[in-house]
C-alpha positions in Angstrom: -4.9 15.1 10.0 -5.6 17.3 7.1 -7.6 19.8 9.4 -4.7 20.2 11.9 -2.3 21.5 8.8 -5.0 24.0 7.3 -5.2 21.9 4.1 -8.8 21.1 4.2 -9.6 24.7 4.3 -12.2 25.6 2.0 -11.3 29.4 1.8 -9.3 29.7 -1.6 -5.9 31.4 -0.6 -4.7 34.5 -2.6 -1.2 32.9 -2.6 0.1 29.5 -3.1 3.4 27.9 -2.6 5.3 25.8 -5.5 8.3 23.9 -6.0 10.3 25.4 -8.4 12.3 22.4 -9.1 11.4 19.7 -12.1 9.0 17.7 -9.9 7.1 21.0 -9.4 3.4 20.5 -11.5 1.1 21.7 -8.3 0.1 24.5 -6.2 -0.3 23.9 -2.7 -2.2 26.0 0.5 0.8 25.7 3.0 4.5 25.2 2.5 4.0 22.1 4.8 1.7 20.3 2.5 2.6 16.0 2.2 2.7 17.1 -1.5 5.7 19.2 -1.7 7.9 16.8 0.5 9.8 15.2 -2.4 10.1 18.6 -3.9 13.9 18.7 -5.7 13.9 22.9 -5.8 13.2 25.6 -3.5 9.4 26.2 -2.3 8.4 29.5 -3.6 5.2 31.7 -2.9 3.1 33.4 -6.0 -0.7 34.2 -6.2 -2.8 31.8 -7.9 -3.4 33.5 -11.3 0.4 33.2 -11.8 0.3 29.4 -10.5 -2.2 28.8 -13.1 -0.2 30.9 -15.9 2.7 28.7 -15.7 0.8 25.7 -16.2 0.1 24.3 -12.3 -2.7 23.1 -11.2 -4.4 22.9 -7.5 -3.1 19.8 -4.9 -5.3 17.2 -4.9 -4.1 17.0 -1.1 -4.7 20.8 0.0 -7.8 21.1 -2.4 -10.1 18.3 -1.6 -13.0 17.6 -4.5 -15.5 19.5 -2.7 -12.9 22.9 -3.0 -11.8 21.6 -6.5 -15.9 22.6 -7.2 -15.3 26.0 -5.7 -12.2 26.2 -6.8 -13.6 25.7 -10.6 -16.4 28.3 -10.2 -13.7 30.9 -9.2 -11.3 30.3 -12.1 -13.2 28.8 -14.8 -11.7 26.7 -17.5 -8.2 26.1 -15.6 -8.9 22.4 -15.0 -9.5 21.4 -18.5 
């Protein structure tokens, strides 16, 4: 099921999507991502060096382990 909503993709995105409400500690691939379903603001769109700026860190729906690898070697040191 993943496949069929683009979140298995293992081409990083330029731009996420976030919940701005409290629940909001994740970026996520698509605004229909499982993850964002109890979200209690509005979903908002912003690039991922900005995710990563305010603290968020990458789905661990839309980025499976495998793209969590890739993910590291693009932006180094954001998962520590």
């Amino acid at each position: 099921m993943l496949l069929l909503c683009g979140c298995a993709s293992t081409k990083q995105p330029t731009s996420v999507y976030i919940c701005t409400g409290l629940k909001g500690d994740a970026f996520h691939r698509t605004p229909q991502c499982k993850g964002l379903s109890d979200c209690d603001g509005e979903l908002g769109e912003i690039t991922i060096p900005d995710a990563m700026e305010i603290g968020l860190h990458p789905c661990k729906i839309c980025f499976p382990k495998d793209s969590i690898i890739k993910f590291e070697k693009a932006y180094p040191g954001v998962m520590n």
